[in-house]
NUDOVO-301978 format. One record per residue (C-alpha): x, y negated, z negated. Coordinates in steps of 0.05 Angstrom, whole numbers, padded with zeros to 5 digits, always signed. Example, Ala and Ser with C-alpha at 12.3 -4.5 7.8 and 13.67 -1.06 7.14 Angstrom:
residues 2
+00246+00090-00156/+00273+00021-00143/
//
This chain:
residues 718
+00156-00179+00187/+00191-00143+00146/+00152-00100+00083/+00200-00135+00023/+00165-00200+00059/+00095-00168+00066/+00098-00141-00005/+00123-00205-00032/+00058-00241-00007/+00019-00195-00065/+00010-00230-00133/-00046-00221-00185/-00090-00286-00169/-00084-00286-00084/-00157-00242-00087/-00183-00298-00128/-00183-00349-00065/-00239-00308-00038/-00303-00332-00033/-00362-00300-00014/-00426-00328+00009/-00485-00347-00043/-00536-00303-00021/-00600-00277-00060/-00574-00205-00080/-00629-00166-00042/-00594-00198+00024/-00522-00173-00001/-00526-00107-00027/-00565-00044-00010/-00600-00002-00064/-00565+00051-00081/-00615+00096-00089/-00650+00084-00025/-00585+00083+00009/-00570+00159-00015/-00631+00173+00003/-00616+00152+00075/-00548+00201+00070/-00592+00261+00047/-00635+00241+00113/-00574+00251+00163/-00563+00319+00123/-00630+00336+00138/-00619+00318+00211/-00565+00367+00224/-00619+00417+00210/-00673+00386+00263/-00614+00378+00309/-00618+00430+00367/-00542+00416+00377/-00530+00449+00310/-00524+00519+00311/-00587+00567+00287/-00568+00595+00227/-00528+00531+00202/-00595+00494+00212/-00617+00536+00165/-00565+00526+00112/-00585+00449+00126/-00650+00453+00103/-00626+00490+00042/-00561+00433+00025/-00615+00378+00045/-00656+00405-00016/-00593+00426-00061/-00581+00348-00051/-00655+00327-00073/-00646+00360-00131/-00596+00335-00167/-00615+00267-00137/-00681+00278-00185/-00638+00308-00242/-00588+00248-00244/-00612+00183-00211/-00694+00196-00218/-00683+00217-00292/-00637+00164-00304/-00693+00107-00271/-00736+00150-00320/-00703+00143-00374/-00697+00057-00363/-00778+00059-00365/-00779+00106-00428/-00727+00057-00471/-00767-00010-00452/-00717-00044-00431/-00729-00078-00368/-00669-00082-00317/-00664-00094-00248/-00621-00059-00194/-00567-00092-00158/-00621-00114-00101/-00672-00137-00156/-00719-00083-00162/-00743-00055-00224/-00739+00022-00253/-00814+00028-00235/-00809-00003-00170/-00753+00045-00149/-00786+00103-00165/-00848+00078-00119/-00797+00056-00060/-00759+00129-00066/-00823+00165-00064/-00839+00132-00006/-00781+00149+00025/-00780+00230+00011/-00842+00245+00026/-00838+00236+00101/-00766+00272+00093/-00806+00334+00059/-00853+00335+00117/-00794+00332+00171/-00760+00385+00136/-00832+00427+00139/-00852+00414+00214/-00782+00434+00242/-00781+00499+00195/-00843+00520+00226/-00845+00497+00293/-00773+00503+00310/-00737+00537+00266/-00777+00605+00255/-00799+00608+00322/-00715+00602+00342/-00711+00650+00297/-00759+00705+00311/-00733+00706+00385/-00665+00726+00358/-00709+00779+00315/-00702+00753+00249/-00772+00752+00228/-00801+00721+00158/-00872+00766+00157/-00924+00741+00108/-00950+00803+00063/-01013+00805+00115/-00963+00813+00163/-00921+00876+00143/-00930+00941+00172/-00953+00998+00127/-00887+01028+00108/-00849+00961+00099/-00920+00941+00048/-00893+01014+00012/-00823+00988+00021/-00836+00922-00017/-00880+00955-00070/-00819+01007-00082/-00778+00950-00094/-00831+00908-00134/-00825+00965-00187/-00756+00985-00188/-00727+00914-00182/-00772+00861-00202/-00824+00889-00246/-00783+00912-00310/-00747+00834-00308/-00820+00795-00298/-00850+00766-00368/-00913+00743-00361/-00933+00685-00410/-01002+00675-00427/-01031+00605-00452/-01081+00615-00510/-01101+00593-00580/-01037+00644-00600/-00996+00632-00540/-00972+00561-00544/-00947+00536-00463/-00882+00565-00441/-00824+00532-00436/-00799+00519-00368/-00730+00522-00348/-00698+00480-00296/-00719+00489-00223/-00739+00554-00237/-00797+00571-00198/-00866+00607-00228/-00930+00627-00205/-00982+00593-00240/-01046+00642-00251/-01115+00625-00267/-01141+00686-00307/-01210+00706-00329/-01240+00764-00368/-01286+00794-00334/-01362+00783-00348/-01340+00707-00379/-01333+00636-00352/-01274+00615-00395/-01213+00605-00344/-01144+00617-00382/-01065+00601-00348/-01016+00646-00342/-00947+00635-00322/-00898+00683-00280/-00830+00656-00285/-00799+00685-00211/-00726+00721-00242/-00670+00676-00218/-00619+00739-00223/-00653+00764-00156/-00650+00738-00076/-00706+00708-00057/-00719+00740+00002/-00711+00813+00009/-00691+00846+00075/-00746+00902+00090/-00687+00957+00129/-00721+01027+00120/-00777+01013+00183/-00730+00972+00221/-00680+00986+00274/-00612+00956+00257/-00616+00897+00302/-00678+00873+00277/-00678+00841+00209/-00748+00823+00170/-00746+00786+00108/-00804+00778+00055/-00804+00727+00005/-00802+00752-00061/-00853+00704-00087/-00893+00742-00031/-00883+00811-00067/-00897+00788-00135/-00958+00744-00119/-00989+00805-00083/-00972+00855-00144/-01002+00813-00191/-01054+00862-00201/-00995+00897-00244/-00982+00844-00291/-01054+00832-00305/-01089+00898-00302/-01167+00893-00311/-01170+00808-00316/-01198+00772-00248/-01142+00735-00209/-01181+00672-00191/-01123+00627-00159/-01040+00639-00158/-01003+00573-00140/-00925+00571-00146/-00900+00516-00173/-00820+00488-00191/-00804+00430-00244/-00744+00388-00245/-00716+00359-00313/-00679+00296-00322/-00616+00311-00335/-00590+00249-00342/-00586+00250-00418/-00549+00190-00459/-00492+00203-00505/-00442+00166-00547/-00373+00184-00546/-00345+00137-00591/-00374+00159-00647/-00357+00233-00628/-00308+00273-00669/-00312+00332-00625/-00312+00317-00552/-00327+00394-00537/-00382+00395-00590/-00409+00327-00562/-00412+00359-00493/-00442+00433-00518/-00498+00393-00558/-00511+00352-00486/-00521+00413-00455/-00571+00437-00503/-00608+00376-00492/-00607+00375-00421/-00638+00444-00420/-00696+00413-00458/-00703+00343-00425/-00757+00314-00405/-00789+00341-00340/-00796+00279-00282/-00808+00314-00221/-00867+00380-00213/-00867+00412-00134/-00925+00458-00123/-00951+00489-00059/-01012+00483-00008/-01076+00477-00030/-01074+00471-00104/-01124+00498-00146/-01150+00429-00183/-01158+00449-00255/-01088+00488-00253/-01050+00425-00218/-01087+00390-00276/-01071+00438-00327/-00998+00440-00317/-00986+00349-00304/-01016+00344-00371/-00977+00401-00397/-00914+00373-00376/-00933+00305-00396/-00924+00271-00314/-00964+00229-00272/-00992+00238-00203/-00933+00198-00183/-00885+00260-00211/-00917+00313-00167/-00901+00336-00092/-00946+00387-00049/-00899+00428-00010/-00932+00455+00053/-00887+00523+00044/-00822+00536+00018/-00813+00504-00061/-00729+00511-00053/-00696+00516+00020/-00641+00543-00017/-00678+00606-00019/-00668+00618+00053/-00587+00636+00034/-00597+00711+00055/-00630+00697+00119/-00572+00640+00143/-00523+00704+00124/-00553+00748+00180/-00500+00783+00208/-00507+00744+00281/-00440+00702+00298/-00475+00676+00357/-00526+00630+00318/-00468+00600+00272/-00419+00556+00281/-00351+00588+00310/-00306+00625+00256/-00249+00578+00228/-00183+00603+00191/-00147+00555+00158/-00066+00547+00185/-00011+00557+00158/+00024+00483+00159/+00086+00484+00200/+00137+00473+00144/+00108+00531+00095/+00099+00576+00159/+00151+00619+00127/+00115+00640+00065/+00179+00673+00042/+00210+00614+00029/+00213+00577-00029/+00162+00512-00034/+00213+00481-00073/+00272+00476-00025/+00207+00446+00029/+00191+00388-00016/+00245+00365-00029/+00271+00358+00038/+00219+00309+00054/+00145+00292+00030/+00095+00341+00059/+00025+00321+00078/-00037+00374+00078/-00099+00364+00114/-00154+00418+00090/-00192+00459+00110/-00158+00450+00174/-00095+00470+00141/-00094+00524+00091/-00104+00499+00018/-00085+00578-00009/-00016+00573+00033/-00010+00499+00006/-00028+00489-00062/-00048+00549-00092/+00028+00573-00071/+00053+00498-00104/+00023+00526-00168/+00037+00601-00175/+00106+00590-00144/+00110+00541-00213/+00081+00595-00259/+00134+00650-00226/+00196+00606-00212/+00251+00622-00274/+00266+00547-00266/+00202+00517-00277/+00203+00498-00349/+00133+00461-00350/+00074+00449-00300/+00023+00391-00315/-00049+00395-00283/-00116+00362-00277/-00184+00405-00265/-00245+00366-00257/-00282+00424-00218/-00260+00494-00211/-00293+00559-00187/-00314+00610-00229/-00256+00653-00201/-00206+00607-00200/-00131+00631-00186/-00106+00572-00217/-00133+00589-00287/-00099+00661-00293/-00040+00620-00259/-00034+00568-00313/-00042+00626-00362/+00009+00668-00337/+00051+00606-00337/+00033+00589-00413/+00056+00670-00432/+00124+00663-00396/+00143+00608-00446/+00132+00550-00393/+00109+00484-00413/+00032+00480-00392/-00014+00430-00408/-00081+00422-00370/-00129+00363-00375/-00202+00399-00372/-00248+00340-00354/-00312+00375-00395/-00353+00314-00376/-00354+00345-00299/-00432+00322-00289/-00467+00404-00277/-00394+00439-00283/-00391+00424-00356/-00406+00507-00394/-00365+00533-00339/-00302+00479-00350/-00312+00483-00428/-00309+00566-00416/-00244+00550-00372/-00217+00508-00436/-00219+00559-00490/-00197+00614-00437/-00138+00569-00426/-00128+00545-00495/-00135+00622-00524/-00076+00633-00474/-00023+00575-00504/-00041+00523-00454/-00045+00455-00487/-00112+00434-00460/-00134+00363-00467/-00212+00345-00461/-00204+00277-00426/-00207+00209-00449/-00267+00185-00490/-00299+00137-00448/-00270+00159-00384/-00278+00216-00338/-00210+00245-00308/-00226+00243-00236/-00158+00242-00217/-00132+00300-00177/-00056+00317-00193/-00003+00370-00199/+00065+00370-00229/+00118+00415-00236/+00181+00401-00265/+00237+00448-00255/+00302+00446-00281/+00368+00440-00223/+00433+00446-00221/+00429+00359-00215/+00385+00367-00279/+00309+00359-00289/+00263+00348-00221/+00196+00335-00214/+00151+00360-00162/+00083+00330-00155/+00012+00344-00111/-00030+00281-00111/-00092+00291-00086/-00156+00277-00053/-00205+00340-00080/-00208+00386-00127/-00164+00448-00140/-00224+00494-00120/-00213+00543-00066/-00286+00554-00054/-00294+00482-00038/-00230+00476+00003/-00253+00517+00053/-00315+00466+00069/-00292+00392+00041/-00243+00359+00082/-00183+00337+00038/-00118+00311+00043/-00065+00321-00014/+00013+00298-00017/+00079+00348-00038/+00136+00306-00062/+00195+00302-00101/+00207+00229-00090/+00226+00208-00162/+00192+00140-00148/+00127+00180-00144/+00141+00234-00199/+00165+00179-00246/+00091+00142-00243/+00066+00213-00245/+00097+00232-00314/+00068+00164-00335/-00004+00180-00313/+00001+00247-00354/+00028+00211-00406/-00028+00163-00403/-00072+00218-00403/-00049+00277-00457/-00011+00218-00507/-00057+00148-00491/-00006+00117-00461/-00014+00046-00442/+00031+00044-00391/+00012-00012-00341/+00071-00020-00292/+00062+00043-00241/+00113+00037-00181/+00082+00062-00139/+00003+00095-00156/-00050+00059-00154/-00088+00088-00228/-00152+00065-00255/-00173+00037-00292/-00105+00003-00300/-00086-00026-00239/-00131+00006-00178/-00184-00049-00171/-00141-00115-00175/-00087-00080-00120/-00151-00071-00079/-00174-00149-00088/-00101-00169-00071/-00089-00124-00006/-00162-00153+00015/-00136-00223+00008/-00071-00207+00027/-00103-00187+00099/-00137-00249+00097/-00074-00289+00087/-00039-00254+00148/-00106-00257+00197/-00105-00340+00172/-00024-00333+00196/-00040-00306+00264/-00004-00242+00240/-00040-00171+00259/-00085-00155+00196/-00137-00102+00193/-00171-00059+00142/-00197+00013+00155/-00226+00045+00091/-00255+00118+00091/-00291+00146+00030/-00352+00178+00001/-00385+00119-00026/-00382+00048-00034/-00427+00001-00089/-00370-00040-00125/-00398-00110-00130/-00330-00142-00136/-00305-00103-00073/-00363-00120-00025/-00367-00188-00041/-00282-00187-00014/-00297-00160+00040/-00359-00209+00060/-00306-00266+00045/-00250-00229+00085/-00297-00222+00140/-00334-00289+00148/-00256-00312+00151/-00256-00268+00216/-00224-00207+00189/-00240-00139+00221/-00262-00086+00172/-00285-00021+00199/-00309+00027+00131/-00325+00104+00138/-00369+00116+00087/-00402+00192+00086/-00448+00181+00025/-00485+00112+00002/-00462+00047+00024/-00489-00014-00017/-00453-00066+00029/-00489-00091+00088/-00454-00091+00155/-00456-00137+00217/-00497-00199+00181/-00490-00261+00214/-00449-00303+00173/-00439-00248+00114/-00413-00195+00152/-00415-00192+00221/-00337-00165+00225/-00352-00106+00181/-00374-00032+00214/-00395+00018+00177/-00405+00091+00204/-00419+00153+00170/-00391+00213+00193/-00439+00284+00181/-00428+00353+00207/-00397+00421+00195/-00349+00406+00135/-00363+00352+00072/-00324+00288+00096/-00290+00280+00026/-00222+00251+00036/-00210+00184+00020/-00162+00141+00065/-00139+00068+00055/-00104+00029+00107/-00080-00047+00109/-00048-00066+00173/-00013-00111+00135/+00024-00158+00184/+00056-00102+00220/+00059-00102+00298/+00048-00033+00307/-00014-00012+00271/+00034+00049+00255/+00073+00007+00203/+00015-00019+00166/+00002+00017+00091/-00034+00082+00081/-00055+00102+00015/-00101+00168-00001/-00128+00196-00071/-00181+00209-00114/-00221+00149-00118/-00278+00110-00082/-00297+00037-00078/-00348+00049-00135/-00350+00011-00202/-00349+00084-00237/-00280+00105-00204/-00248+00035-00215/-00266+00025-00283/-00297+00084-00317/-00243+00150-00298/-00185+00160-00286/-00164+00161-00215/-00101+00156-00181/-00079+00127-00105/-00010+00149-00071/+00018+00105-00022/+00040+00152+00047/+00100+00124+00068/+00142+00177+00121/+00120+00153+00190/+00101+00215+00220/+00044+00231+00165/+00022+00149+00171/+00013+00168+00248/-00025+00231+00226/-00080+00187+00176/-00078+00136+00232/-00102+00188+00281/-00147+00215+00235/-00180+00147+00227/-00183+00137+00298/-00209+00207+00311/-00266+00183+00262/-00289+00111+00288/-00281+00141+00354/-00331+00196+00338/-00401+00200+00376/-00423+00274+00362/-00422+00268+00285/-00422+00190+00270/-00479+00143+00258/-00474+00077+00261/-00505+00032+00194/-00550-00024+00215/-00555-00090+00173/-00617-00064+00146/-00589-00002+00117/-00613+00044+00174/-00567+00082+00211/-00571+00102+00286/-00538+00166+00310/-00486+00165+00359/-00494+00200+00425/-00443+00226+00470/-00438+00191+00539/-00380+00230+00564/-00368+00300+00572/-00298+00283+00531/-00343+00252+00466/-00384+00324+00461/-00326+00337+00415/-00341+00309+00343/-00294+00294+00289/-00293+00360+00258/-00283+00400+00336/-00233+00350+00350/-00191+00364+00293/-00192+00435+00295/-00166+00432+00355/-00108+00386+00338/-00093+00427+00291/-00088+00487+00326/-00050+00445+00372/+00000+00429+00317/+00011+00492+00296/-00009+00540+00346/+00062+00576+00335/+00039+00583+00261/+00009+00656+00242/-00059+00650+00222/-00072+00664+00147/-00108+00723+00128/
//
């Protein structure tokens, strides 16, 4: 069949023929919230793994708690938040606010106590063979106890404040998962007990490398909490130190605004911040063995419930173990990779220009290099005498981000710049709205975003002026222009100069800097125009061509999935025998391989070395070699947030070669058991295991390889 045929069977009211069953709503869709709880769980596995490498165990335990956290901040403050309003509503599986907070406590505890037991009884022992050694004060030798002190008082001593609570000292305010010591004090010869607080300094490592009594291949860390709670003495000379207890509080950051009525959009944002810093506290971590009338003392304090509060059996952040994963010791991390040079920009003399436009070009990072790739697309832009304007999106950028003193340098050589600064960027907002005045100081015409909608999407153009006139050269992609990031999501982005693309890209911008309400896009896919309804209609479209007897198929890869509308196409495409195998890294509130819901729908999850963040669409579309079916990538998941609520844009890949390099990344994927798990219909998931000596190779091996395969002529980048 030909694709003017297969295209023609699209119209706007073919996804309405879909019917999916009438089920009670806790039988059709998973809580989200339990759900991404269940994703954080298979992060936390790669760190009780003994497949995983030592020291990237290590940095598990640290991302599985990075990941708590701003679980608490967003989705436990926002179920918070429903209880403090009054208003009673009901999750998409029919539970209340309260009765999600009761099922997700349920479910992290036992995670906290799994993270615990295989720190101490795997992990440290592991460790201290490979001499790296985490020594309680008790256990120090004499001259690392003088080393520590020496570094208590030149280091950590002059920074310490500590904040007593008394009829003139009102209780301190706590900042966001900082952590403190919480001291019971007394005078000595009276019975009154009094609180103090030690805030631990955040501008210091948490653990401190003791080198002077050490030989060079031994490395001894000691917490810093250790050295301050054992120096205490210091801060409170002459009062009795009756019990010390760290503790860490969480705040809700989750904090409800109206943009409508904003006439600043930057000020809006600022005043947000200000407010978050002072939100309401919903989650208080202490450690073992609490003293009673301190634990007391600081829940009514802080205004929680016994509900609110979790006893950590050690560590209060993971994260804090950052220096120790950094030992120096190759051997207990995963092997180096450098990013290649793609084939076609192997000769980084030549000009990126002259590459696109002899044919689309498709990047697969961090397997290929994203500095080579799209860093060069831009500052070739801000230094090319023929660029006369370059058009970007940030959403989030590192703090030392080429691509701001690019755009800049543009803006100062007269170019045309404008940059659309989404300051909305949930926890990136001070250092994007610090990125918008640096740009905006500079001459770049910055735009804030669209009230109402977050700009999600992630797109480049340049447009450079030819001896045929004007061109347009555009990156469409899947992640972020952040090189930090690049180097440890996997993302896909597309070069071209195809004016059918640029044309729909000038649109979006227009859309986006001028409130365009352009509607007819050729060939993107851009919500909240147009994204969700093309979805409905390749769903049904599949359906139409499986009814047919024509090959249909749909393979979907993204971080998340929780659109009602979408899920309930896809139980009606598969209970009319369509297959539908979904990649899904994150949450996933559709449930898979339910007797007459879903039992043609597989979903996996893919978890290991890099942050499975591409997203990947594919419709088979009638085609007899699964080759020829339609491949689309971008910025967007199947979530009612990206559909309706940002900006987000979809390309279409249409040059064979790069569909056969997304269809071999998709099978690489679903063929994966190393790294995959496979989602049950109750919302468990069971890991894969290899059976074969050729599946010991998971998705993220495999395609390292390939790649070096692919390129193996190409020079490594530096």
């Amino acid at each position: 069949m030909t694709a003017e045929i297969r295209s023609s069977m699209t119209n706007d009211s073919v996804s309405d023929t879909l019917v999916a069953p009438e089920l009670p709503a806790a039988q059709m869709y998973v809580n989200r919230e339990l759900s991404w709880l269940q994703f954080n769980a298979r992060v936390l596995h790669e760190a009780l793994d003994p497949r995983t490498p030592l020291l990237e165990r290590v940095k598990f335990l640290g991302i599985f708690t990075s990941n708590l956290d701003e679980f608490y901040m967003k989705r436990v403050g926002g179920l918070k938040r429903q209880i403090a309003t009054g208003v009673v509503s009901r999750s998409v599986d029919e539970l209340t606010a309260a009765e999600q907070l009761t099922k997700i406590r349920e479910a992290v505890l036992p995670m906290l106590a799994a993270q615990d037991e295989c720190f101490h009884n795997e992990i440290m022992p592991a460790l201290q063979s490979h001499g790296i050694e985490l020594p309680k004060w008790e256990d120090l030798s004499e001259a690392e106890r003088e080393e520590a002190t020496r570094y208590f008082f030149t280091d950590v001593f002059p920074v310490l404040t500590p904040l007593a609570v008394d009829p003139g000292h009102p209780f301190p305010f706590i900042s966001n998962l900082s952590q403190s010591l919480g001291v019971v004090l007394r005078h000595p010869g009276q019975v009154e007990r009094l609180f103090a607080r030690v805030k631990v300094p955040m501008v210091l490592p948490r653990y401190i490398q003791l080198k002077e009594s050490n030989p060079s291949d031994r490395f001894r860390f000691i917490s810093l909490l250790e050295i301050i709670q054992h120096n205490l003495g210091r801060l409170f000379p002459d009062m009795e130190i009756l019990r010390v207890m760290p503790f860490r509080i969480t705040r809700n950051a989750d904090i409800e605004r109206d943009e409508e009525d904003a006439e600043d959009l930057l000020e809006m944002i600022e005043e947000e911040l200000r407010a978050r810093r002072f939100a309401g506290v919903v989650r208080l971590e202490h450690g073992p063995d609490p003293d009673p009338w301190l634990l007391k003392f600081l829940v009514d304090e802080l205004g929680l419930t016994d509900q609110d509060v979790y006893e950590l059996p050690s560590l209060l952040d993971y994260t804090d173990l950052a220096p120790v994963a950094d030992t120096p010791m190759p051997a207990l991390k995963a092997e180096p990779w450098t990013p290649l040079l793609p084939g076609p920009l192997a000769d980084t003399e030549s000009d990126i220009f002259n590459v696109i436009r002899d044919g689309d070009l498709l990047v697969h990072h961090p397997y290929e290099s994203f500095n080579a790739s799209v860093e060069r697309f831009v500052s070739s832009a801000a230094t090319d005498p023929r660029v006369v304007g370059i058009k970007m999106t940030l959403y989030r950028t590192g703090d030392e981000s080429p691509f701001i003193k690019t755009m800049i340098r543009a803006a100062e050589a007269g170019k045309q710049v404008v940059c659309l600064v989404e300051v909305k960027a949930r926890f990136d907002e001070q250092r994007n709205i610090h990125v918008a005045q640096m740009l905006e100081k500079a001459g770049v015409h910055v735009v804030y975003g669209i009230v109402g909608l977050k700009t999600h999407t992630k797109t480049a153009l340049v447009i450079r002026r030819e001896p045929e006139g004007l061109r347009c050269y555009g990156h469409i992609g899947t992640g972020n222009y952040h090189t930090g990031t690049a180097k440890l999501y996997t993302d896909l982005g597309l070069f071209t100069a195809n004016k059918a693309y640029t044309d729909d890209m000038v649109e979006l911008f227009h859309y986006l800097t001028g409130r365009s309400l352009q509607r007819d896009y050729r060939k993107l896919l851009v919500a909240p125009v147009n994204m969700r309804q093309r979805f409905l209609d390749m769903i049904a479209r599949e359906v139409e061509h499986h009814k047919a007897g024509r090959p249909a198929r749909i393979v979907a890869k993204m971080n998340s999935l929780e659109d009602q509308k979408i899920i309930r196409s896809l139980y009606a495409a598969s209970n009319m025998g369509l297959p539908i195998d979904l990649i899904v890294r994150g949450f996933c509130c559709l449930r898979p391989g339910v007797e007459g819901m879903s039992e043609n729908i597989r979903v996996i999850s893919v978890i290991g070395r890099f942050l499975e963040h591409s997203r990947i669409f594919y419709f088979r579309n009638g085609a007899e070699d699964p080759i020829d079916g339609e491949f689309y990538i971008g910025s967007a998941d199947w979530m009612y947030r990206n559909l309706r609520n940002r900006v987000e844009a979809i390309t279409p890949i249409e040059p064979p070669a790069m569909r056969q390099r997304l269809w071999q990344i998709l099978q690489i994927m679903l063929g994966d058991h190393r790294q995959a798990w496979d989602m049950q219909p109750d919302a468990s998931y069971i890991q894969r295991r290899p059976e074969t000596e050729d599946q010991q190779l998971g998705t993220h091996a495999q395609l390292m390889a390939d790649t070096l395969s692919r390129w193996g002529a190409a020079i490594r980048q530096a």
